[in-house]
N, C-alpha and C positions, 0 to 999 in steps of 0.2 A: 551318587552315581559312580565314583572314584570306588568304593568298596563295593557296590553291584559289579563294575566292571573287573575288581581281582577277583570277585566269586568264581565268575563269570571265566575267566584264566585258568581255573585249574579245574573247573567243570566240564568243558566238554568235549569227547575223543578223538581227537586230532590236534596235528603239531602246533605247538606257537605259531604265530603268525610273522616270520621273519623280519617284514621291514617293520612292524612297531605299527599295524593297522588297527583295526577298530575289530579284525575276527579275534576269534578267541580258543584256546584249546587246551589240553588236558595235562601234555607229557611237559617234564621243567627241561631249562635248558640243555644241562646234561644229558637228557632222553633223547633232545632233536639232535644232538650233535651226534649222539651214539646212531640215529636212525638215518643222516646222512651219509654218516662212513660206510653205513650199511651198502646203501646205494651207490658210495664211491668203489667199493668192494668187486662191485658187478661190474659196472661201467668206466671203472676210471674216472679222474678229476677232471677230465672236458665229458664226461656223457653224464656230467651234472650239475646244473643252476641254478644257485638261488638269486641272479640279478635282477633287481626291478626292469631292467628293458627289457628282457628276455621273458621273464612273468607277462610280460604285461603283450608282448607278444603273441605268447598263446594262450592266453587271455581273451581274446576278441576273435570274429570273423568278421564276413562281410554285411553283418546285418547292423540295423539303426540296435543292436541292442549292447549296454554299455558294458567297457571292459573288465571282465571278473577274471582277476588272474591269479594263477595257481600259485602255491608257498613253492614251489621245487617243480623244476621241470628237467626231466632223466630224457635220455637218449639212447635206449638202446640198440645196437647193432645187429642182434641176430633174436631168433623165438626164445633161445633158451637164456638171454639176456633179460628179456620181456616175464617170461616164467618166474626167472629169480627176484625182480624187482615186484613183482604182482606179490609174492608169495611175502616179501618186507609187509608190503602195505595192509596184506590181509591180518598178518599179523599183529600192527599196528592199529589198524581199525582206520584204515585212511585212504580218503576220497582218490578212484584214477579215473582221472580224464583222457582216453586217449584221443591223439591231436595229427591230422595230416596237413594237408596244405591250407588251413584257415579258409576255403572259400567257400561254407556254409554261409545261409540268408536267414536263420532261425537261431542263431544263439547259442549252437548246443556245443561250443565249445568250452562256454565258461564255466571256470569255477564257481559254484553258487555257495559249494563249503570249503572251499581253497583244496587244499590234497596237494597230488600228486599228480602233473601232465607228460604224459609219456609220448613224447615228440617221437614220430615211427621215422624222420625223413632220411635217414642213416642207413635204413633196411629199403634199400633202392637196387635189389637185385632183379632180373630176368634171370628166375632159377631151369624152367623145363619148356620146353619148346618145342610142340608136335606137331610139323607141317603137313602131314599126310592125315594127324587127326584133328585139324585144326582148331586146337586150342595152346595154351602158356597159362603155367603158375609165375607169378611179380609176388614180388613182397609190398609192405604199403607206401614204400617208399618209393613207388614205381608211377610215375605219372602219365594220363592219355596222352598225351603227345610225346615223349617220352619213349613208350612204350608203342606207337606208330611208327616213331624214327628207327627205333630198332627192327621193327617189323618190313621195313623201306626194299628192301634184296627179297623179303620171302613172295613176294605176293601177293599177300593177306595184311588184314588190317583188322583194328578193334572201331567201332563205328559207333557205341554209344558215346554222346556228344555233348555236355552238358552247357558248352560257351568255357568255363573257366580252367584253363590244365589243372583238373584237380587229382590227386591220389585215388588208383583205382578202388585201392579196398576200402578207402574214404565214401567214394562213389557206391561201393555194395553197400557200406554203412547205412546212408543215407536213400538208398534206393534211385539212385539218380538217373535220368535219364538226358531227353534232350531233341535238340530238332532230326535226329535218323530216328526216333523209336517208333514213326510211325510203319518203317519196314524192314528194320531190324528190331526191336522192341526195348526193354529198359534194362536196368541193370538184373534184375530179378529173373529174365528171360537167359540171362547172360551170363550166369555164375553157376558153374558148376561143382567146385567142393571150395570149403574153408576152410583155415587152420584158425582156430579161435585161440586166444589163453584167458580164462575163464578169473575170475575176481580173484580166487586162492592159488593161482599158477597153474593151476592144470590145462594141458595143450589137448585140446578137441579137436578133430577132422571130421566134420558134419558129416562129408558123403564116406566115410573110411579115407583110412591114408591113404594119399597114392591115387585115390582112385579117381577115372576121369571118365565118363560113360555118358552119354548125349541124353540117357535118359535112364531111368530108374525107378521103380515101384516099391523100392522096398525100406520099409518102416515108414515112419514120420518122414517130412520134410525139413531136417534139422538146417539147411543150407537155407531154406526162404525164410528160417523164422529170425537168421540172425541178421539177411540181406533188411536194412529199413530199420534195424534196433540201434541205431545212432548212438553206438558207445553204453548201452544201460545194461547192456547183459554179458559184452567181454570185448575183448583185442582182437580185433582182424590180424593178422598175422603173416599170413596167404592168401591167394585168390586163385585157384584155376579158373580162366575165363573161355568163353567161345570165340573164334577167329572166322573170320568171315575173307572168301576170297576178293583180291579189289576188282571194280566192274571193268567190265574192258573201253565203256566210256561214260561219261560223267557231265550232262549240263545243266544248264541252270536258267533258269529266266525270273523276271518281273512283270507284275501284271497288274493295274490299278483298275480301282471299282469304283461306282458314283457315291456307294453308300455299305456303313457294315454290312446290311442283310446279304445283300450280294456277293461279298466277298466271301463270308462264312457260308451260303447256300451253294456256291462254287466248292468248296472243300468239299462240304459234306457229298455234294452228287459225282463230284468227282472218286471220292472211298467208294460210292455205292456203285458207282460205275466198274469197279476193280479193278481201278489200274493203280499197279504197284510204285507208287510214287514213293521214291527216297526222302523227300523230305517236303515240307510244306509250313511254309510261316508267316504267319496273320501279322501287320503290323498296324496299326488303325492310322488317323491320320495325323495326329502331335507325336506317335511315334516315328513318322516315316519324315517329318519335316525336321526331329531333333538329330536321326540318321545323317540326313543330308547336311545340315549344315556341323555338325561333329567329324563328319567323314569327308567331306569337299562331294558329296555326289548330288544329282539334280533331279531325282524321282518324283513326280506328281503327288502333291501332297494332296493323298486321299488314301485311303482304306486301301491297303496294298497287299499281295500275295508274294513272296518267296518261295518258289517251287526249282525239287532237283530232281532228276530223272536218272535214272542208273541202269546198266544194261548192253548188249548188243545193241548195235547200228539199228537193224531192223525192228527187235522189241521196242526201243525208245520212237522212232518214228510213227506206230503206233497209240502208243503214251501220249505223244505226243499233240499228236490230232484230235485221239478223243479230249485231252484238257483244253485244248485249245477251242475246240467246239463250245465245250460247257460255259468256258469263260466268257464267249461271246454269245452266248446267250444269257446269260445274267450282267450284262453288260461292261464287261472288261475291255482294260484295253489292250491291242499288241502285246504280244511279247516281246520285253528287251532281253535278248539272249545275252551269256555268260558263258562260254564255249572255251576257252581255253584254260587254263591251269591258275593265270593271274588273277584273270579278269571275277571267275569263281571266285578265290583266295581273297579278293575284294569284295565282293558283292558279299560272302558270307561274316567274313570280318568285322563289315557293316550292323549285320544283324548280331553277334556275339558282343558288342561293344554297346549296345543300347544299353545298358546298364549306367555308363560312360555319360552315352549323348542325354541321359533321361538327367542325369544329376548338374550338365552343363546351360540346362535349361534356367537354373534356378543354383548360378553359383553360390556358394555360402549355405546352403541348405544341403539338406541330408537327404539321403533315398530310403525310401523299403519298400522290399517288395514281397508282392504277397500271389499264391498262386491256388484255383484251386481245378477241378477235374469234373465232368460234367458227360453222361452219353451223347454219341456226337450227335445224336437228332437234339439235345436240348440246346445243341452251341449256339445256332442265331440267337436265340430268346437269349438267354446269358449276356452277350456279350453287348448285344441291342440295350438292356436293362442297367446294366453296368456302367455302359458309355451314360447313357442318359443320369443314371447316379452321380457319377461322379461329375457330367453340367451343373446339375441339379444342387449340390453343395461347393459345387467352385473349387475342385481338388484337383491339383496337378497330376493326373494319372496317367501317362504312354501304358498303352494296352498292346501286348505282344505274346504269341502264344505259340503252342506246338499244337496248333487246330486238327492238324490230323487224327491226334488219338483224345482228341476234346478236352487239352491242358493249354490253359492261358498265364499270363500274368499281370498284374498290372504294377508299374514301375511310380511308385506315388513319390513326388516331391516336396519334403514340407518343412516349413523352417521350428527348428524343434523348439525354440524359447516363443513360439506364438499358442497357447493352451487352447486357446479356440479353434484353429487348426488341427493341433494333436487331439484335440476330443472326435471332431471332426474327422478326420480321418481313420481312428478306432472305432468310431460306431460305423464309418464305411466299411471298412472290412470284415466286420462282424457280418454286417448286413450281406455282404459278396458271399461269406464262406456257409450262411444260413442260407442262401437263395442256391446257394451249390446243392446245398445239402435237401433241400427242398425239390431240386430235378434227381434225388439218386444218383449224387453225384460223392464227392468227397472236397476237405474243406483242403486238401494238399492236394496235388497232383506230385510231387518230386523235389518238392523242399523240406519236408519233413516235417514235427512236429515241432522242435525246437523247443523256444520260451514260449514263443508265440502261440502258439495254438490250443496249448494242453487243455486248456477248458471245453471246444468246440470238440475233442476225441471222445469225451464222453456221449455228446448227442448226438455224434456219429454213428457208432458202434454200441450203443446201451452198456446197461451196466453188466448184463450177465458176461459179454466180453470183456470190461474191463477185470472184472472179479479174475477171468481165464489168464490174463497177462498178469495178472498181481500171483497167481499160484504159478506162472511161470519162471518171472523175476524173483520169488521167494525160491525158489530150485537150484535156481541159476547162480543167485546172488542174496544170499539171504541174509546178512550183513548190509545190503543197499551200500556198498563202496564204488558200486559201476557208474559211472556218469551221475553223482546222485542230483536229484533236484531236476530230474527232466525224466524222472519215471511216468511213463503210461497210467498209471492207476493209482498217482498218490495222492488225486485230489479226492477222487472217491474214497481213500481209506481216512482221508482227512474230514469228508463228508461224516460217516461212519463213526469215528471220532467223538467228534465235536457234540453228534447229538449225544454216544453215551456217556460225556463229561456231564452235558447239562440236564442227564436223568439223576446220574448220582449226585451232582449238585445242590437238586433239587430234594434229595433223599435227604439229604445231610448238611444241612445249611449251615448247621454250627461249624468254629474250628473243630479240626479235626483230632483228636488227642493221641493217636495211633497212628501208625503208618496207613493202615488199610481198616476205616471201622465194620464192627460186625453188620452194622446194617446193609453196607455196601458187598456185591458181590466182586469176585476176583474179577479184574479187568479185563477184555478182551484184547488189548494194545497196553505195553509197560508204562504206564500212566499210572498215577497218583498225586496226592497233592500236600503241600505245605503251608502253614500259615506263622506270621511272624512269634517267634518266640517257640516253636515246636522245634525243639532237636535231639526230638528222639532218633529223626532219619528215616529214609523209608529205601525203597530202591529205585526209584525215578519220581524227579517230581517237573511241574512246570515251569519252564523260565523262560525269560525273554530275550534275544539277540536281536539289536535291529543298526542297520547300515544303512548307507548313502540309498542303495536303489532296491533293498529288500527285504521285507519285514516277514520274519517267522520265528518260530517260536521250538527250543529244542527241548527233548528229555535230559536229567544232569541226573548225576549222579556223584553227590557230594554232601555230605551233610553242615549246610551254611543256612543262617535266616536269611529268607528272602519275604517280601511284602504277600499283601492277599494274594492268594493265585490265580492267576490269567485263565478264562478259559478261552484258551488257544487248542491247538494242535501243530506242531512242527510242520504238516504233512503242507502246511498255508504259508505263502507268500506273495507277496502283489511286486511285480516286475512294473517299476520306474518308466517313467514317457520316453526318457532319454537312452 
């Protein structure tokens, strides 16, 4: 093991692993020292750490998935800080993470091959700001609230919402939305140009520099393909966004049901009714009772509605009436109004903080949550089915959603050292994001793919789109240094793989006495294989890396004995319960 693992040290392309871990990499000491000066070069000795607190920092988000934290995290301050350091690492051949305010639910911050994390929070500027055409370009260091506060004098406001102040380019990242997107829509409705910096440093402007135009026909849509690519294809950098003027008044009410069906058949005919409702939010009933006692409030523990109304006096009084009609006829109760500035500021705080109240339920336990998206005529059935699921296996789940545009959540409690639970609640969510995917629906609604999902993208979208995203990311990123380990397409290429290892396996069962024997044809993926005692060498063969929560398997490129070969493929790893 002790000599597997020096093999293993000078095999594969990336830095030592600074504090003495179990990763492994290629360049000797002298190389990393020379490739951090590099980095000090650009940023200076504070816009660069190698600290285990600091790693280990941007390492993690807010999801149950466990800390992978980067060899080195830089900080740059400006695009062309970002450029210089991209342009090291492409060099290099090494992993970037980039990293805003850690409050992803999916994982997709961590290092899965250590690298490089390029902390954006230093690029916190409001660079252009057009009040007459209501938009503003932020750097990603710019946060929604943040970026509201500044907004305070003009008027105008940025309104997609997601609960957490997260980094807005983080937010296009991940295509986030939130409780406004039912009348303002999501981050994708809301972004009009990028400034990306691409895996080899080059700075891309999706819609052209500069340019800001409410709308556009011309070429490809380079701005939506990068909004939702959660770091695998480049650096957000900039954000022009759209600016919305603020309403000239704003309320809010509560409304309790006897039962889901009513609550969510309330939604739905209130959309079809057309009234422009600001906001609208499902809480079931263990979500509405963990509110109350997390928050000190006293709402009727049952299937509860959160709705806001935005508008003139007159339009809201309208709104008004027809919701209030609907609700009482699917048997709602009163409305407790939320009318002034506080009592709102409370009332919604309540709903942003279930996160909080769902984890206070079950101290000592962990949360995840998981979310998917469904057409809103299929929302009753869903969430009816779900509730009833999750009775059915005895899983701690607050169900809460953006019902308006038919995106839920369910907020699961589970103590992670009990296996019969964590089994239990994986095959529930499997089962949730399959029943999603069964109404034509999607297994995300605004959390993104993360760790989590990558398997359920393929039955999503079939394979001919993933192939479309793998010739994307091979353009983009052909090198695979972007966020690696959370590519769209690398379980299919790993699919792919695997069978043509065990054709040529199967051709050639003997050791191999050649790098590549004649009967084998050339590979389609830099694959090949070694068997003990062959060192002739060849130019990749298989070996094995495996850690606390991830088992896969890399191409090296070194010529060492190593035992029979694995049929693996690198492109496979099983992410850990914890």
């Amino acid at each position: 093991m002790t000599l597997f693992r020096l093999v293993l040290r000078f095999a594969s392309p990336r830095l030592p692993f600074i504090c003495g871990g179990c990763r492994t990499y290629s360049a000797q000491t002298g190389a990393v020292e020379r490739v951090i000066s590099s980095f000090r070069s650009v940023s200076g000795d504070e816009g660069v750490s190698v600290g285990l607190a600091v790693r280990e920092q941007h390492g993690r988000d807010e999801s149950v998935h466990s800390c992978r934290p980067p060899d080195v995290v830089v900080f740059p301050r400006s695009v062309e800080e970002v450029s210089a350091l991209a342009k090291i690492c492409h060099h290099h051949q090494l992993p970037i993470i980039p990293f805003g305010t850690g409050t992803g639910l999916e994982g997709g911050v961590g290092a899965l091959k250590g690298g490089v994390c390029f902390s954006l929070r230093k690029m916190e500027q409001v660079l252009d700001l057009h009040e007459e055409d209501f938009d503003v370009t932020v750097e990603p260091g710019v946060t929604r609230k943040s970026l509201n506060s500044y907004l305070r004098d003009t008027g105008l406001w940025f309104p997609v919402d997601p609960g957490a102040d997260a980094s807005l380019c983080g937010m296009a990242a991940t295509s986030a939305s939130g409780t406004n997107a039912v009348r303002y829509g999501t981050m994708r409705e809301n972004v009009l140009n990028l400034e990306v910096v691409l895996a080899d440093g080059t700075i891309l402007h999706t819609a052209g520099k500069g340019r800001r135009p409410r709308k556009t026909s011309a070429g490809y849509n380079l701005t939506n393909l990068f909004v939702g690519s959660e770091g695998t294809l480049g650096i957000i950098t900039k954000a022009t966004l759209r600016l919305y003027g603020i309403p000239e008044s704003m309320v809010s009410a509560v409304c309790s049901f006897p039962s889901v069906q009513s609550a969510v058949d309330s939604t739905v005919q209130i959309l079809q009714a057309g009234v422009p409702i600001a906001r609208i939010e499902f809480l079931d009933d263990v979500m509405i009772n963990a509110c109350n006692r997390f928050n000190n409030l006293s709402y009727a523990v049952t299937p509860t509605l959160f709705l806001e109304f935005h508008g003139s006096s007159k339009s809201m009084e309208e709104q008004v009436s027809i919701t209030e009609e609907i609700t009482r006829d699917n048997g709602g109760s009163d409305f407790a109004w939320a009318e002034d500035e506080e009592t709102r500021s409370r009332l919604w705080k309540a709903r942003h903080d279930a996160w909080y109240a769902a984890l206070a339920l079950r101290p000592g336990c962990k949360a995840y949550s998981t979310d998917v998206c469904v057409p809103i005529s299929r929302l009753p059935q869903i969430i009816v089915e779900t509730k009833e699921d999750l009775i059915r296996n005895n899983i701690t789940g607050p169900i809460a959603g953006h019902v308006g545009d038919g995106n839920f959540h369910c907020l699961i409690v589970l103590d992670p050292n009990d296996p019969d639970e964590v089994q239990r609640v994986h095959s529930f969510t499997e089962r949730l994001a399959r029943r999603a995917l069964a109404m034509d629906g999607t297994c995300t609604g605004e959390h993104g793919i993360g760790l989590g999902k990558r398997d359920l993208l393929k039955e999503e979208v079939g394979p001919l789109a993933i192939e479309v995203m793998q010739g994307l990311k091979a353009t983009l990123d052909p090198k695979k240094l972007m966020n690696p380990g959370k590519d769209r397409y690398g379980l299919w290429i790993g699919l792919q793989s695997v069978v043509y290892i065990l054709l040529v396996y199967r051709m050639c069962p003997a050791p191999f006495s050649s790098p590549r024997p004649l009967c084998c044809p050339r590979p389609l993926f830099p694959i090949s294989f070694r068997t003990q005692g062959d060192r002739t060498g060849s130019k990749c063969r298989l070996n094995t890396h495996v850690d606390k929560n991830t088992e896969y398997v890399e191409g090296a490129r070194k010529r060492d004995v190593f035992p029979k070969p694995e049929i693996r493929c690198w492109w496979f790893w099983r992410e850990g319960a914890g």
